[in-house]
Structures are given as C-alpha cells and as structure tokens.
TORPA-744617 format. One line per field, with one value per residue (C-alpha): residue number from 1; residue in one letter; chain; x, y, z. Coordinates in steps of 0.02 Angstrom, whole numbers, plus 50000, padded with zeros to 5 digits. Layout:
% TORPA-744617
lumpa	[NUM | ...]
firo	[a | ...]
drendo	[A | ...]
east	[X | ...]
north	[Y | ...]
up	[Z | ...]
END
This chain:
% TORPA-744617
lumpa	[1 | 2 | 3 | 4 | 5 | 6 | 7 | 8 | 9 | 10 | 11 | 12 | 13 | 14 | 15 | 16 | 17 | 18 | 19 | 20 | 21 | 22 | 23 | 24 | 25 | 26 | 27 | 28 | 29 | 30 | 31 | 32 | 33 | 34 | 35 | 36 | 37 | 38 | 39 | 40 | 41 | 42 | 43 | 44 | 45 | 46 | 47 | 48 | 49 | 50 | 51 | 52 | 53 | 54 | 55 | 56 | 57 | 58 | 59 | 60 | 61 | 62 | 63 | 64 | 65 | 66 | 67 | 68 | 69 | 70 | 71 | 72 | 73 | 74 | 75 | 76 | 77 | 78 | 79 | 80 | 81 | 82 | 83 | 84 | 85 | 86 | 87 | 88 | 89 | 90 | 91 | 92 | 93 | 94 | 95 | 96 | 97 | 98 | 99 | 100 | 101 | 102 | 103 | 104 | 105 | 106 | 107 | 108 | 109 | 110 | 111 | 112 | 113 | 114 | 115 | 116 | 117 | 118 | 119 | 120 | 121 | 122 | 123 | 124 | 125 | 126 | 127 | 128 | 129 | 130 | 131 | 132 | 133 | 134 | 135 | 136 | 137 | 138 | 139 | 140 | 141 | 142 | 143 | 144 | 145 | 146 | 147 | 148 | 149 | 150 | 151 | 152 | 153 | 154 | 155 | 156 | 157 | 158 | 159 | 160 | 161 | 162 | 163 | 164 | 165 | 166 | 167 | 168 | 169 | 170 | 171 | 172 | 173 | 174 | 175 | 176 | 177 | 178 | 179 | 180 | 181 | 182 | 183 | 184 | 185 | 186 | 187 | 188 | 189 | 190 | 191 | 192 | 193 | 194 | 195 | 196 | 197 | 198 | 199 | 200 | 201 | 202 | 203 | 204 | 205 | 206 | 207 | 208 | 209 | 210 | 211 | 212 | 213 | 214 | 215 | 216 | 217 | 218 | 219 | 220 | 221 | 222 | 223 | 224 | 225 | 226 | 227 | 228 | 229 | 230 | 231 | 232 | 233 | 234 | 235 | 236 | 237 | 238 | 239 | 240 | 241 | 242 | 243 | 244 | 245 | 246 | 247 | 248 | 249 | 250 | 251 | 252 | 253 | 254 | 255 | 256 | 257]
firo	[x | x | x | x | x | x | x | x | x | x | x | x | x | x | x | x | x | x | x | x | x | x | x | x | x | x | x | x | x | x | x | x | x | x | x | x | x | x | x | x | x | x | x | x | x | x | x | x | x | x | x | x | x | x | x | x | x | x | x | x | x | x | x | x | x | x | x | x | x | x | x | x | x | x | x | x | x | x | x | x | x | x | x | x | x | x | x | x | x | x | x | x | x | x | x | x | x | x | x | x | x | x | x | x | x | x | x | x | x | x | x | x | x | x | x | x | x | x | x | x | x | x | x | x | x | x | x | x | x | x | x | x | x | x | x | x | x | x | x | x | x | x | x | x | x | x | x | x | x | x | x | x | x | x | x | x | x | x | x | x | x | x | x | x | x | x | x | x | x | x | x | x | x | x | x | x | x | x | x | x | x | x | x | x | x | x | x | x | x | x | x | x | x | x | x | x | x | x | x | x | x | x | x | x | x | x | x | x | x | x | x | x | x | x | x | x | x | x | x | x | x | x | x | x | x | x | x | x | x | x | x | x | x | x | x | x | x | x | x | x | x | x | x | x | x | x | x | x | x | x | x | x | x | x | x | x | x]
drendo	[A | A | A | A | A | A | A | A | A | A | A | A | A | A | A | A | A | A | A | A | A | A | A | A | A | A | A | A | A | A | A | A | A | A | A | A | A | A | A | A | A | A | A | A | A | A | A | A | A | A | A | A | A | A | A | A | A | A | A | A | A | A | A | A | A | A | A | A | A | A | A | A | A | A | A | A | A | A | A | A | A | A | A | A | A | A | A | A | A | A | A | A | A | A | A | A | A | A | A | A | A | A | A | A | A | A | A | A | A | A | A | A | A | A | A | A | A | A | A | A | A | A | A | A | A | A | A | A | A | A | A | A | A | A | A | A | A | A | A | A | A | A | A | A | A | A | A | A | A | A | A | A | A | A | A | A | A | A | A | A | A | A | A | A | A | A | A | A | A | A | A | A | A | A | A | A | A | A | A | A | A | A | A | A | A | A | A | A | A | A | A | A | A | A | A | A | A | A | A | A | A | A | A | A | A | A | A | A | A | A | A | A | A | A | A | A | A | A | A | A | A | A | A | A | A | A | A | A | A | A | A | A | A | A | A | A | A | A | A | A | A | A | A | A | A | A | A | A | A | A | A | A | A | A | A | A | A]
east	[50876 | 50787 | 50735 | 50713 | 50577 | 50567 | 50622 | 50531 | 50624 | 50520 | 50562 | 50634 | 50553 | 50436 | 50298 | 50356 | 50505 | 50394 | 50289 | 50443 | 50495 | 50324 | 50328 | 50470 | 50423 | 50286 | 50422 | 50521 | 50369 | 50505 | 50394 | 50230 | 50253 | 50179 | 50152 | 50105 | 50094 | 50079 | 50038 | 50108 | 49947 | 49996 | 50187 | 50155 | 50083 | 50233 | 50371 | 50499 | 50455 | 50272 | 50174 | 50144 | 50334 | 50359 | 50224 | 50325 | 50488 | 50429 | 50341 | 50413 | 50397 | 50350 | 50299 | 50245 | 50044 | 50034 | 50114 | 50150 | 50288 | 50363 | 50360 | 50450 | 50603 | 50627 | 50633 | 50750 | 50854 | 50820 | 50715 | 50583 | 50575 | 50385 | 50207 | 50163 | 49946 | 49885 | 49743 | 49861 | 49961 | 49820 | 49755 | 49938 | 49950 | 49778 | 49789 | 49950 | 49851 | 49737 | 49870 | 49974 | 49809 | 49884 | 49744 | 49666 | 49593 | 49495 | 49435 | 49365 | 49226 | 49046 | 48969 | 48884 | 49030 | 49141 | 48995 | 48999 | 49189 | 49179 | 49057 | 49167 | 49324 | 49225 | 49158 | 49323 | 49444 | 49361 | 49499 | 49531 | 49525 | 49462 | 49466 | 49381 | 49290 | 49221 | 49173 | 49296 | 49131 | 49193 | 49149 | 49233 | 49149 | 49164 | 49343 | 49407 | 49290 | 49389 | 49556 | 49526 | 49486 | 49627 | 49723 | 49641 | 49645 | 49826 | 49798 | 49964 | 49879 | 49776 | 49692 | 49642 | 49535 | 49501 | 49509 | 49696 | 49780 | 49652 | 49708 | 49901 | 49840 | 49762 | 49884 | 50010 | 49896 | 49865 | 50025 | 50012 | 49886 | 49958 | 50070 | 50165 | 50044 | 50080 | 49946 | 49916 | 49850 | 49737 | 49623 | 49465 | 49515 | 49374 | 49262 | 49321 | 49352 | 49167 | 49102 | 49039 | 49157 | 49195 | 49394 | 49474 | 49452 | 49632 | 49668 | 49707 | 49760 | 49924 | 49949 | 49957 | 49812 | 49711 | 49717 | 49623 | 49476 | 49433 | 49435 | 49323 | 49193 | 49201 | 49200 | 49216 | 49384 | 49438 | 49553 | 49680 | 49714 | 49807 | 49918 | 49945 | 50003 | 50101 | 50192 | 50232 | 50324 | 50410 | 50480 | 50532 | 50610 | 50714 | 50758 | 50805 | 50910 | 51012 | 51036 | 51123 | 51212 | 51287 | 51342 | 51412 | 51523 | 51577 | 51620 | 51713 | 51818 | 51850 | 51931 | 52028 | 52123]
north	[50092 | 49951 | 49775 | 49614 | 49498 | 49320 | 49419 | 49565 | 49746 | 49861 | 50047 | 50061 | 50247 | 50306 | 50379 | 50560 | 50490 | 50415 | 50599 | 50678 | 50554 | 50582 | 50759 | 50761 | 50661 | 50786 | 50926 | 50853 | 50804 | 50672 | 50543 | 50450 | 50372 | 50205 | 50188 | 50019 | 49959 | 49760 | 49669 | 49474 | 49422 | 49540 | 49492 | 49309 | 49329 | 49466 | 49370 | 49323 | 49196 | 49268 | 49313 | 49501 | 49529 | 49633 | 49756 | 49769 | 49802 | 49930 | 50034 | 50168 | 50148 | 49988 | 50025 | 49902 | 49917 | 49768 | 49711 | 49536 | 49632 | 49705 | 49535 | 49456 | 49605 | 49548 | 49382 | 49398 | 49522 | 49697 | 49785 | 49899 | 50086 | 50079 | 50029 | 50143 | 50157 | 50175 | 50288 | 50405 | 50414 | 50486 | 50577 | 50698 | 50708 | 50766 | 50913 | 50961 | 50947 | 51064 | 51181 | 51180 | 51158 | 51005 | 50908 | 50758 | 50595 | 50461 | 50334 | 50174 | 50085 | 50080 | 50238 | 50286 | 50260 | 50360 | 50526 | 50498 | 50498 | 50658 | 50753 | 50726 | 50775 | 50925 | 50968 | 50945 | 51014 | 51147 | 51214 | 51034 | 51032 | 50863 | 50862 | 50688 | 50543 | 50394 | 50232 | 50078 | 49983 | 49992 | 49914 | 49959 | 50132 | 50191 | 50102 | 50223 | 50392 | 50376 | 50371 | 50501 | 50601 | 50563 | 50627 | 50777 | 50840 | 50783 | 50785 | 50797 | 50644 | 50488 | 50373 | 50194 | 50097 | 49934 | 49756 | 49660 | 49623 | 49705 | 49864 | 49830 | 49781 | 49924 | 50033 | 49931 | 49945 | 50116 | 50230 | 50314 | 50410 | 50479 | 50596 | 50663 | 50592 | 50516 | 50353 | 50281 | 50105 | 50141 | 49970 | 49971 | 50107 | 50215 | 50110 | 50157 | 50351 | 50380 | 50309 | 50175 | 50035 | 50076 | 50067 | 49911 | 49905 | 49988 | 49827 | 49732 | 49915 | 49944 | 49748 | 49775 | 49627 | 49732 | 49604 | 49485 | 49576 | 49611 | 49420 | 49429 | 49542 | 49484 | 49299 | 49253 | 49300 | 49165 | 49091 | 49228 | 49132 | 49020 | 49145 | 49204 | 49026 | 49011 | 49178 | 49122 | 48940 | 49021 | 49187 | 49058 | 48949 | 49090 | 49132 | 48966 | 48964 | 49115 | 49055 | 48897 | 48992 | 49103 | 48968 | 48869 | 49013 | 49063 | 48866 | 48892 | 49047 | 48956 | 48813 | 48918 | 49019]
up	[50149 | 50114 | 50205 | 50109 | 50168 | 50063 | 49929 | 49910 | 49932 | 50083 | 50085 | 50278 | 50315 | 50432 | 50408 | 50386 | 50271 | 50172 | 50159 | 50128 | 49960 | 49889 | 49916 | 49829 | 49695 | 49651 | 49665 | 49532 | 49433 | 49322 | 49307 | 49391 | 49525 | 49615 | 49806 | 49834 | 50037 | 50070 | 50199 | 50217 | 50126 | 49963 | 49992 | 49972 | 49804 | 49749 | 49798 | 49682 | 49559 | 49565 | 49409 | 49524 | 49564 | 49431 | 49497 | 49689 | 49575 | 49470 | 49608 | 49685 | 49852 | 49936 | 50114 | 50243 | 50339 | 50404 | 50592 | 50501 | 50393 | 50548 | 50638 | 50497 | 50487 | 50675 | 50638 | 50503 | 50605 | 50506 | 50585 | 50513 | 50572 | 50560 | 50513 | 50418 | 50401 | 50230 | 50304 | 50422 | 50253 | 50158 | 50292 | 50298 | 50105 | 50106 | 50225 | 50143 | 49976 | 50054 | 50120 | 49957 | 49810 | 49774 | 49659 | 49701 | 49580 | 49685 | 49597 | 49685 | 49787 | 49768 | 49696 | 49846 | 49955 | 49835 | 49871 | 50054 | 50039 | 49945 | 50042 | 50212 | 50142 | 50071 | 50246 | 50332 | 50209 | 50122 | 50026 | 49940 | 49771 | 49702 | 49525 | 49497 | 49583 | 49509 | 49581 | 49547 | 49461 | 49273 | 49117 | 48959 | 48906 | 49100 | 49112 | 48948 | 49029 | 49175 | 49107 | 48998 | 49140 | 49252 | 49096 | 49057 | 49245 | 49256 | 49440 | 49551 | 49660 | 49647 | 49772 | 49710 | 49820 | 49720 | 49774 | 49786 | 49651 | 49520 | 49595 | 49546 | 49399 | 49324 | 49388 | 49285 | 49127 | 49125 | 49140 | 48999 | 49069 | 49237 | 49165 | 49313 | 49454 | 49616 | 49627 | 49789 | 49836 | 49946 | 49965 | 50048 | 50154 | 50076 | 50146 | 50310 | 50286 | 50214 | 50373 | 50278 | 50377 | 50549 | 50592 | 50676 | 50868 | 50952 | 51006 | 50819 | 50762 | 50908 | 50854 | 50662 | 50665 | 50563 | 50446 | 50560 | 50596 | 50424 | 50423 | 50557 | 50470 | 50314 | 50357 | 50153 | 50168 | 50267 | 50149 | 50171 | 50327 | 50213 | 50143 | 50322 | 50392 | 50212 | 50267 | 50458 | 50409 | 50242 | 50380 | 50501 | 50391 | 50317 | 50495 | 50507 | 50377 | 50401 | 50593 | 50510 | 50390 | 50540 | 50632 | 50493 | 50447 | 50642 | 50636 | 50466 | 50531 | 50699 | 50621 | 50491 | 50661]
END
C-alpha cells in the first residue's frame, strides 16, 4: 500500500512491516536494494518534475521520518500507519544483525565520529560483525578504496550517513558495487548514536518536529524553513483542490438523478 503526497509514492508500513520487507529482501538476495526515508524538506526537492525524482522512484522503499509527512497524509485524507525513526530502524536491524551474523558496511561522518560509533556498537553488541567503516570525507583515491571495499566484503547491510541529497546521490552512482546489499540512508543519525549529538528533546520527537530543532542547533540551516513553508501552502492547496473536486462531482451526480 502506498500514499501519494504532491506526487511522491510513501511505503504505508509500520515500523515492523517495514523490518519485515527488508528482511526479506536480504532473504531473497535478487538484487540491492535502496531504503531511502524523507522528511517534507527531502520531499520538496523529489517531487515530480524534480531533477531527484528519479532517485524516490527507483528506491525500494520510501518510508516517511518526519511528523510533516504524516500531517500532510491527514490532510490529504490517507492516512499514514506510522513514523517510522530512521534511528529505531537501525537500532532493530542491528540487533537482528547481531542475532543472525548479518554483516554490516558504515560508511559516513567525520572520522572520529565514525570510531566512536564503532566502539559503542562494539561494546553493546558484541557479536556484531562490522566488516567496514570509513568516514563519509572522500576525495577520489579514498572515494574508489571505499567502494572497492564495500565490494569485496559484499556485506548483507550498509548504513550511509552523508549530508542530503549527496547521500542519494552516491548511492545512485555506485550500484555496481553493492552486489546483493541492503543500503540504508541513514543521515546524520551517526552523529547522534556515537554520542557525539545528543537526541531531540521528547517534546519535538512525540511531535515529529525533529526537524525543527536541528534548525535550532544548527542555526545555518535556517533556510530549510523555506522548504518547510513551501511544503505547508503546496499540502494545503492540494487539499484544497481535491475538496473542490469532491464537491464538484457530488454536485455533478446530484444533478444527473
């Protein structure tokens, strides 16, 4: 099932759905396989007629982290199951990783976030098997040392914290070498699981603001409020719309009887 906001196709799962279809995916080990999550910032710029479009349409599964998206499927009357966190996402496939010796890639961040990302996953899951790390820093030898080692360890999953939309679009450019992998968007969420970036407050996190208080911290990202105003008029004007369009057509079938 799927919900269409301003275009774009979202995956309507919950979180243990969405577990389920990746788990699966690595069962049938057919292809690789994309997770990409937006949030109405990274929908605006992968809407249809958008240079990034192609990238929502190709991925696998397009799940929804941000409260905005779930907002918007309640405006437009299709509602969204759930919000599904990019972190609690990670956090379940990597205890069943641990469980199952799934292998793990993670390749992101600043180099000494990436080690203090390491070390706790190392201390809490001690089973895990992480077959490479690397910082997300990369010029053109590193960029090629990396890929060669995502394709040599052919691991079964792979976490990709980089900035929006370079993330996408390295994913994109490098398929050939994933082989059979399942690649996750992860963001800047290993920031926040190395300690390195404390979480949002409960407050913006039960509100899907999350969003906003990354704003808040990291005050150079202010024009994102843009985007965010850009995605509340386009959502109610679509709402608009399809309210006309309803009434209109009752109208229509009145006068036909």
């Amino acid at each position: 099932e799927k919900v269409s906001i301003l275009g774009v196709e979202i995956d309507n799962l919950t979180r243990d759905e969405a577990i389920a279809n990746i788990l699966d995916f690595h069962k049938k080990k057919e292809t690789f396989h994309h997770i990409l999550f937006l949030d109405p910032i990274r929908l605006m710029t992968m809407r249809p007629g958008k240079n990034l479009n192609r990238i929502a349409r190709k991925a696998s599964l397009v799940l929804p982290e941000g409260g905005g998206l779930s907002w918007a499927a309640d405006q437009l009357g299709t509602p969204l199951k759930e919000r599904i966190s990019v972190i609690s996402l990670m956090m379940d496939l990597i205890r069943y990783s641990e469980k199952k010796e799934l292998t793990l890639f993670f390749l992101g961040s600043k180099e000494d976030i990436i080690e203090k990302l390491f070390f706790n996953l190392i201390r809490h899951f001690p089973e895990i098997r992480i077959v490479g790390r690397h910082s997300g820093h990369l010029n053109d030898a590193r960029d090629l040392m990396v890929k060669e080692a995502i394709r040599k360890t052919n691991p079964d999953i792979i976490f990709i914290g980089m900035d929006f939309p370079r993330q996408e679009i390295w994913i994109e450019n490098n398929t050939g070498y994933f082989g059979k992998s399942i690649i996750i968007g992860a963001w800047g969420n290993f920031d926040t699981l190395s300690g390195k970036v404390k979480k949002a407050p409960d407050y913006f996190q039960l509100r899907g603001l999350t969003w906003l208080w990354r704003i808040f911290i990291r005050p150079y990202r202010l024009d994102k409020i843009f985007y965010m105003i850009q995605f509340f008029v386009s959502i109610k004007l679509e709402n608009w719309k399809k309210n006309r369009e309803a009434k209109l057509k009752a109208k229509e079938e009145i006068t036909q009887s």
